[in-house]
C-alpha positions as CSV (number, residue, x, y, z in Angstrom):
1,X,-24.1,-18.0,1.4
2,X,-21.5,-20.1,0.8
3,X,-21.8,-22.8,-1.9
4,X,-21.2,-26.6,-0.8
5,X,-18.7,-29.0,-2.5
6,X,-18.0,-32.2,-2.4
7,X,-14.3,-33.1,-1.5
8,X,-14.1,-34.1,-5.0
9,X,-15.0,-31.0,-6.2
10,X,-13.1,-28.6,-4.0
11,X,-10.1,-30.7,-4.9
12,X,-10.8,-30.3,-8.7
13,X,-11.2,-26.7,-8.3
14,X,-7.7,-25.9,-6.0
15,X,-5.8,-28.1,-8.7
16,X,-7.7,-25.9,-11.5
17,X,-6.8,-22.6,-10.2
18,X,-3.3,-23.9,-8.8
19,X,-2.1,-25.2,-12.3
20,X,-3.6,-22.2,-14.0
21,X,-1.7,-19.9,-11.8
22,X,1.8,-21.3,-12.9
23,X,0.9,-22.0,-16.2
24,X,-1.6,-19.6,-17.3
25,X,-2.8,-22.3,-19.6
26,X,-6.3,-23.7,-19.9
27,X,-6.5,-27.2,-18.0
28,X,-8.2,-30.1,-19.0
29,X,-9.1,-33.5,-17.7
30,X,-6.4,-35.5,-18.3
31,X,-4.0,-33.4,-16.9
32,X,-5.8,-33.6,-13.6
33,X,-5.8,-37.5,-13.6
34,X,-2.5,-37.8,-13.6
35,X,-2.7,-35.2,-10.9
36,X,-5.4,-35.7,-8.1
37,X,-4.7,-37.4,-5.0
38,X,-8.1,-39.6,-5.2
39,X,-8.4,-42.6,-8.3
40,X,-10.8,-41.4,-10.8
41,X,-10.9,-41.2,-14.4
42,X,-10.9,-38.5,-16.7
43,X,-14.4,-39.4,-17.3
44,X,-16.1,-38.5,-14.1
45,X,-13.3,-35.4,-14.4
46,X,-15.4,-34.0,-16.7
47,X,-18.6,-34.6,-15.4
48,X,-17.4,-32.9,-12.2
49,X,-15.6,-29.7,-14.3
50,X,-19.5,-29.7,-16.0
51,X,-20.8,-29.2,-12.3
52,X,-18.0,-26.4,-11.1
53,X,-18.8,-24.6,-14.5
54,X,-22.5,-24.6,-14.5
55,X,-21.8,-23.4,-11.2
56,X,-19.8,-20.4,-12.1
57,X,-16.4,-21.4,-10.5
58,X,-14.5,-22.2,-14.0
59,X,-15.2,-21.2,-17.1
60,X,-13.8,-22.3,-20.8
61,X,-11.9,-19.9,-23.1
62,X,-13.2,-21.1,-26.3
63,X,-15.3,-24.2,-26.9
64,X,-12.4,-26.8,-27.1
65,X,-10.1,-25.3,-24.9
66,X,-9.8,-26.9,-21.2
67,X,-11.3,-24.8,-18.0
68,X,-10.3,-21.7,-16.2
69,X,-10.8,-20.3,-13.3
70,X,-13.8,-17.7,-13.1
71,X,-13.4,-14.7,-10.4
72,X,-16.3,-16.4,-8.9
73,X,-13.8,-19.4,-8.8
74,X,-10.5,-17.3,-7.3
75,X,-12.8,-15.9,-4.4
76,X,-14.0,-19.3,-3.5
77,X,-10.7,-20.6,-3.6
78,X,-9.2,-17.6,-1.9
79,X,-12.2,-17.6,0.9
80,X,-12.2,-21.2,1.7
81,X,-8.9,-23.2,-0.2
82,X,-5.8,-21.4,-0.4
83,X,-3.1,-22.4,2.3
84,X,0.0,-19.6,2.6
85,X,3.5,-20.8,1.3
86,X,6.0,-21.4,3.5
87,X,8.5,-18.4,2.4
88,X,11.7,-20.1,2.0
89,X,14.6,-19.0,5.0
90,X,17.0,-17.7,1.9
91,X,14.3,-15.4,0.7
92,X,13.7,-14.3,4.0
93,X,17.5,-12.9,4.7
94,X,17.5,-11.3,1.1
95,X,14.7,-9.7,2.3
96,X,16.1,-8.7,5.7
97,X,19.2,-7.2,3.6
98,X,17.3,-5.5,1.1
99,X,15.8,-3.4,3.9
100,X,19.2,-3.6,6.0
101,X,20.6,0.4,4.9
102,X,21.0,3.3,7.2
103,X,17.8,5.1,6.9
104,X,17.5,9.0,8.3
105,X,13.4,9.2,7.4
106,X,10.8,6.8,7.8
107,X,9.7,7.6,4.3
108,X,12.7,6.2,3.6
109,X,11.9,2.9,4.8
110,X,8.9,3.2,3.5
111,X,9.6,4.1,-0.6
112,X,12.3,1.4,-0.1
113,X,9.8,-1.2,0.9
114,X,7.7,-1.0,-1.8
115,X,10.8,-1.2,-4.6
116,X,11.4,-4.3,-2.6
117,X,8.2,-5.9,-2.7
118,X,7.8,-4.8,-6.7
119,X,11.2,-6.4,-7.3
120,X,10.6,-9.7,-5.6
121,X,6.9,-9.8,-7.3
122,X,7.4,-8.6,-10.6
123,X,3.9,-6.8,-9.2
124,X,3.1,-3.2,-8.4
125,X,3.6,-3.1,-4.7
126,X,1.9,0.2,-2.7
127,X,3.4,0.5,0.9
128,X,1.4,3.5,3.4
129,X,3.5,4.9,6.2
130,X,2.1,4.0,10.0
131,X,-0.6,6.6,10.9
132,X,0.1,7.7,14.0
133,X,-3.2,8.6,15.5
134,X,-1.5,11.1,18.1
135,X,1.1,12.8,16.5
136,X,2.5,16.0,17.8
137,X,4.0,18.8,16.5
138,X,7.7,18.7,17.9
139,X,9.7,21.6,16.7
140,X,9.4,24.9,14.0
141,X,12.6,26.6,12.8
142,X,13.3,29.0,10.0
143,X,16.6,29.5,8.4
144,X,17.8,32.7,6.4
145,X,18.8,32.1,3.3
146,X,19.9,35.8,2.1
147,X,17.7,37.5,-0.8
148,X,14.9,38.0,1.6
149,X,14.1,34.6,1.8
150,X,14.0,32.0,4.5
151,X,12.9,28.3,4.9
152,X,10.6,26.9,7.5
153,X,11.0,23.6,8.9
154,X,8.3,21.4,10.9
155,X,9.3,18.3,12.8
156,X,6.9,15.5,13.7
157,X,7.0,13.5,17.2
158,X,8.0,10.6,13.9
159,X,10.6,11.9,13.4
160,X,9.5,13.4,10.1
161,X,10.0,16.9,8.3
162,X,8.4,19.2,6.1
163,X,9.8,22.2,4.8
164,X,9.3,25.4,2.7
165,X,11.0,28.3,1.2
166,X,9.1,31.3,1.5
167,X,9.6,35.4,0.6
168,X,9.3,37.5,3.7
169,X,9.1,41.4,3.6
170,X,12.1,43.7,3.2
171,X,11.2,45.4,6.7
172,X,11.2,42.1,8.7
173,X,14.3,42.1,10.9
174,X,16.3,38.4,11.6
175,X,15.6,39.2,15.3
176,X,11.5,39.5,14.2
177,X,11.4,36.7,12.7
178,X,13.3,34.5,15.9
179,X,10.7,36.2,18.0
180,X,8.0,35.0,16.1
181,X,9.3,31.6,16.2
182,X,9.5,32.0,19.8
183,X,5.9,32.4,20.2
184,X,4.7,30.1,18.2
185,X,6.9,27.3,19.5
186,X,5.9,28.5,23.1
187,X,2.5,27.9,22.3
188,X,2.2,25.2,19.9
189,X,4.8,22.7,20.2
190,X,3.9,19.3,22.1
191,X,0.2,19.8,20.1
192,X,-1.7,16.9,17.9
193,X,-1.3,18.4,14.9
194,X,-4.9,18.7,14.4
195,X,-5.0,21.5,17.2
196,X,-2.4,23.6,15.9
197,X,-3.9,25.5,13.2
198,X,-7.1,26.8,15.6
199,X,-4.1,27.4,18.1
200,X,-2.4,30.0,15.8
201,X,-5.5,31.6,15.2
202,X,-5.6,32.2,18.7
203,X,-2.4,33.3,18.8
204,X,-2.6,36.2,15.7
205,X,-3.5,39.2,18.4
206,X,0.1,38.3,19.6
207,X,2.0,37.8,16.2
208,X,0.9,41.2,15.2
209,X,3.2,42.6,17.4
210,X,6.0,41.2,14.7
211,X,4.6,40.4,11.6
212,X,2.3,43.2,10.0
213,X,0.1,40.4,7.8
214,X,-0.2,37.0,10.3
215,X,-2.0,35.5,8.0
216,X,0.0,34.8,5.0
217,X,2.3,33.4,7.2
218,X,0.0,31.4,8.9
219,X,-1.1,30.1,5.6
220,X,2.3,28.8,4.7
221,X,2.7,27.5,7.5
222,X,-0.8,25.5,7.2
223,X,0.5,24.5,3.8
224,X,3.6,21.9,5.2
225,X,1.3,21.3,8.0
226,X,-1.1,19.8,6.2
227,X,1.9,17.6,3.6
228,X,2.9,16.8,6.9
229,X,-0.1,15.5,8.6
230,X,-1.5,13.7,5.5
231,X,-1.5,9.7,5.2
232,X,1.5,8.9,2.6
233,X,2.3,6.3,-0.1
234,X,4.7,5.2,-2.4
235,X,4.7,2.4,-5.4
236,X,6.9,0.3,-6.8
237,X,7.0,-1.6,-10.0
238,X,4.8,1.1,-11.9
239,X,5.1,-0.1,-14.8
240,X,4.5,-3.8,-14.0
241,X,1.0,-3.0,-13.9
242,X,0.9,-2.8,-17.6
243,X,2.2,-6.5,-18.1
244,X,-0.7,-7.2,-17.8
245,X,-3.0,-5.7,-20.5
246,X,-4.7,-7.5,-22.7
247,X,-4.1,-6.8,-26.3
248,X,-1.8,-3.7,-25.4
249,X,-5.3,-1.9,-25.3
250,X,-3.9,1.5,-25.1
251,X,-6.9,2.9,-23.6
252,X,-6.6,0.9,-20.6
253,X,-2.8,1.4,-20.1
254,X,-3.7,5.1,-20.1
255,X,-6.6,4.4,-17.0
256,X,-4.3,2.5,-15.2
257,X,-1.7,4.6,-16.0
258,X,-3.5,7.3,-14.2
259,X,-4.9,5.1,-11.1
260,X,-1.4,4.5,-10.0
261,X,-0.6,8.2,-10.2
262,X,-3.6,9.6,-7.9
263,X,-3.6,8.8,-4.1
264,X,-7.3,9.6,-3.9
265,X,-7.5,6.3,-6.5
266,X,-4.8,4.5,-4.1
267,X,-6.3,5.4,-1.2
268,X,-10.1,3.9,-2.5
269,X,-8.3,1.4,-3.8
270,X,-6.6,-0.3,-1.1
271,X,-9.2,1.3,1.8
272,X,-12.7,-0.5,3.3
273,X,-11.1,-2.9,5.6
274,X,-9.4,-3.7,8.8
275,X,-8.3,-7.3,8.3
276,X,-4.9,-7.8,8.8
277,X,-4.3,-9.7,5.1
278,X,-7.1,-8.6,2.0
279,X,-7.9,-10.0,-1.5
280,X,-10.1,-8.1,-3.5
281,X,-10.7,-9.6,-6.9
282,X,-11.6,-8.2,-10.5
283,X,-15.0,-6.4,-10.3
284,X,-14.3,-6.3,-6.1
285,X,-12.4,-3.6,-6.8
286,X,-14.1,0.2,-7.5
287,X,-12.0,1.0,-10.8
288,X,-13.4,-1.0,-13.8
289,X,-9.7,-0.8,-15.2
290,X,-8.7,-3.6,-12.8
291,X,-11.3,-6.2,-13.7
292,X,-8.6,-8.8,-14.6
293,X,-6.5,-7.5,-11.7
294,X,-6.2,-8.9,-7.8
295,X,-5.3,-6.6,-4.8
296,X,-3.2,-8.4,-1.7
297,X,-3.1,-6.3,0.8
298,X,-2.0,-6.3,4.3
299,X,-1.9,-4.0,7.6
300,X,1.1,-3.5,10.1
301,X,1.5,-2.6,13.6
302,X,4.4,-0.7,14.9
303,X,3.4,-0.7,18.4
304,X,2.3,2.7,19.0
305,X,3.8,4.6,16.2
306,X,0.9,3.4,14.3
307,X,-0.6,1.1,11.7
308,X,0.5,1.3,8.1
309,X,-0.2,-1.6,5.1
310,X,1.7,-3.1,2.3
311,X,-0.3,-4.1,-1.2
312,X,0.5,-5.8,-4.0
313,X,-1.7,-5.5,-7.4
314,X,-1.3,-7.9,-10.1
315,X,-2.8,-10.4,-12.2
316,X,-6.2,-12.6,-11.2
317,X,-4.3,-15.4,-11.9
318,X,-1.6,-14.1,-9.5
319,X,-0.3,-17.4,-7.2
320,X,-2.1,-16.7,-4.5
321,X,-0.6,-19.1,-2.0
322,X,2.8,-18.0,-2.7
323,X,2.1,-14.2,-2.3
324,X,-0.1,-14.2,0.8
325,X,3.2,-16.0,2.3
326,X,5.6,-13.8,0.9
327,X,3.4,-10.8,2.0
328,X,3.1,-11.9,5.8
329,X,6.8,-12.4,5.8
330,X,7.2,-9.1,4.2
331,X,4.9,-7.5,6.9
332,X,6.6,-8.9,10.0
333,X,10.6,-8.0,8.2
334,X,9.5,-4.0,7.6
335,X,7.7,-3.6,11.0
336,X,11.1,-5.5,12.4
337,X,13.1,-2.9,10.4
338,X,10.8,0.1,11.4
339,X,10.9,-0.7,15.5
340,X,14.4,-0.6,15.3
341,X,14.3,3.0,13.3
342,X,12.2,4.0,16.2
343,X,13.8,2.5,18.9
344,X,17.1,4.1,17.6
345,X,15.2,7.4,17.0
346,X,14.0,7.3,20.5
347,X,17.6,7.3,22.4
């Protein structure tokens, strides 16, 4: 249920958490005299910063000291308050040529968005590639390399490769091999990748003609299916995150350390929600490691090449309104910069 304040109050708290966001300084009354748009004194001030407090929305860091904002206070302010920048049209072209390179990979794009983000934030940013719901398996070559060895290579309907160098017996013949590829291209190519392995199962009887032991090929080629198939990330900023420790408590750079460096952590980290932008605050978040942290996060379409999402993780006392601006800008400049990688990809 959510709380009610008077006009008073909610302006009170959005000049709290506002000040304390640029300043990271306690604030008190007197400051917010000067500041308010409504006459009152420092007096009833206080009384009302009493109210917010007893409430749980601010919170004092020692008994003196002026009021800060409580997480309880940042969600409010988040939920019901905060009003998006206005990115400024200069930030906007440096981030248009930032991402304006020639890219050959998607995952290009994609690592190069997030070093982007963590550079414009001083923030760890985490960008996911668009998951394509649909996507097909478009091609399969291997290449001799001499040595008895040869390198397989699988191409995605994204555009994207995976490949893998792998030992092949000394009686296996070039022409073998090419007939092999024949086969399984023949049968498999134009698939969602989630039907191919069951249909080169299907297709073993057939293989056996060639290959003595399907199976360990097979398994190989499972094994860059399955790199290719799965969701993928990259972060920026790293070591941003650890700006942010209090104390230098070295336990706690370790655990974050370590979060940042697992994608089952990323993925429960930045997962559980549709909605195109997403704060999660403190304790919100799953790993107790990022109690003083805040997660931005926010999905992107790319029409039907999928839906990926951008995240930036950073302080609770992040400015909120300036980074849910900058991240909607950010969202609509990559998805700009990816339709155009696809729409040149396509011709």
């Amino acid at each position: 249920m959510i709380e009610l304040l008077t006009e008073r109050q909610l302006l009170i708290l959005e000049a709290i958490i506002q000040d304390y966001t640029t300043t990271g300084r306690p604030i008190g009354s007197k400051l917010l005299e000067h500041q308010l748009s409504m006459n009152v004194s420092s007096a009833t001030i206080r009384n009302e910063m009493a109210v917010l407090e007893h409430s749980g929305f601010i919170g004092k860091e020692h008994s003196s000291s002026g009021r800060v904002p409580s997480l309880k206070g940042y969600r409010y302010y988040v939920d019901n308050l905060v009003k998006p920048d206005v990115v400024d049209q200069n930030e906007i072209e440096s981030i248009r040529l930032s991402l304006d390179s020639n890219y050959y990979k998607v995952d290009e794009i994609i690592k190069e968005s997030a070093k982007i983000l963590s550079e414009l934030t001083n923030y760890t940013a985490i960008t996911f590639k668009p998951e394509v719901k649909d996507l097909r398996l478009q091609g399969l070559r291997i290449i001799p390399l001499g040595n008895q060895q040869v390198m397989m290579i699988l191409v995605t309907s994204d555009g994207n490769t995976e490949s893998q160098i792998f030992n092949i017996p000394k009686n296996l013949s070039g022409e073998e091999i090419e007939a092999v590829i024949r086969v399984i291209n023949d049968r498999i190519v134009g698939l969602p990748l989630d039907q191919v392995i069951d249909r080169l199962h299907e297709t073993i009887p057939l293989l056996l003609h060639y290959v003595q032991y399907p199976a360990g090929f097979l398994d190989i080629f499972g094994d860059i299916l399955e790199r290719s198939a799965r969701e993928q990330f990259f972060v920026g900023g790293k070591l941003n995150l650890l700006n942010f420790v209090e104390n230098g408590d070295v336990e706690q750079i370790k655990k974050l350390y370590s979060l940042i460096e697992r994608s089952d952590d990323i993925n429960d980290l930045v997962g559980g929600s549709d909605q195109k932008i997403q704060v999660k605050i403190g304790s919100e978040m799953t790993n107790s490691s990022l109690v003083n942290y805040s997660l931005i996060s926010a999905t992107y379409d790319v029409a039907q090449h999928g839906q990926g999402l951008i995240a930036l993780l950073g302080p609770t006392n992040m400015p909120y309104s300036k980074m849910i601006g900058l991240i909607r800008v950010f969202r609509e400049e990559l998805t700009r910069k990816l339709l155009a990688y696809y729409n040149l990809y396509e011709k």
